[in-house]
N, C-alpha and C positions, 0 to 999 in steps of 0.2 A: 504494500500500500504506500510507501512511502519515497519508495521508488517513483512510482505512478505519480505522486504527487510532484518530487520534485521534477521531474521532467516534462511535466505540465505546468510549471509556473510561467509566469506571464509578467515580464517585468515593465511597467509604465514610465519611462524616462521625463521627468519633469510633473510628475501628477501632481507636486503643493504648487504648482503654478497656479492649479484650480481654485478658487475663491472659498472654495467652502474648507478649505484648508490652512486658511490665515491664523485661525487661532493657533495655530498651533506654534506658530512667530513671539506668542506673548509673551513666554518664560524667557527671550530672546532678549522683549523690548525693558523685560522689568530687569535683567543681568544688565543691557545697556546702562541704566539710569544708578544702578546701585554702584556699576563702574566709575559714573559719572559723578558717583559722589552723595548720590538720595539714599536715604535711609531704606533697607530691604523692605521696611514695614509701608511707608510712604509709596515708597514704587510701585508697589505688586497694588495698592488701592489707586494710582495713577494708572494705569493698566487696566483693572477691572472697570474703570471710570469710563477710559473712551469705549472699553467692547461694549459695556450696555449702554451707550447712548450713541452705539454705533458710529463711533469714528475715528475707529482706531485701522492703522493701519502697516500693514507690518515693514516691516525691513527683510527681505528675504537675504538679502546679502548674509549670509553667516560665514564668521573667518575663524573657526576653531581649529587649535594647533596639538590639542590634549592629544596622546594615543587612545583612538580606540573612536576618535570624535568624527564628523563626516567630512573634515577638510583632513583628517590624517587616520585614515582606518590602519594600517602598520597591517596589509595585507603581508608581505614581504617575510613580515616575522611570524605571521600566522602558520601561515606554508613551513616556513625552517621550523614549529614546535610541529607540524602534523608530522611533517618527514621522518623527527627524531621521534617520532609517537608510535608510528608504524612503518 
């Protein structure tokens, strides 16, 4: 079954382009502002402020550098632990 599954996956290149996918930028825009210097508490309620009164908008740009994050997945190193695994 699992086989089946993976071989049937279907991957969508660019799907948070879709609108109904912005919220998901928020955690994004309240780290921007805490960066910035706002209080985490203060942020995350600027944040929830513009989603319900709709008009927030996201930053899709994300630049993260952490391993493991989506600007640096360390596939490279994933492969050298599977190799030395099996």
């Amino acid at each position: 079954m699992m086989v089946f599954s993976l071989e049937n996956i279907i991957v969508t290149e660019d799907i948070v382009s879709d609108d109904k996918y912005k919220y998901i930028f928020s955690v994004e825009a309240v780290n921007a502002l805490v960066q910035a210097g706002t209080p985490f508490r203060d942020a995350y309620k600027i944040v929830g402020q513009e989603i319900a009164a709709g008009k927030f908008e996201p930053n899709k740009e994300v630049k993260h550098t952490h391993v493991g994050s989506v600007g640096n997945l360390a596939l490279d190193q994933i492969q050298e632990k599977m190799n030395a695994a099996f």
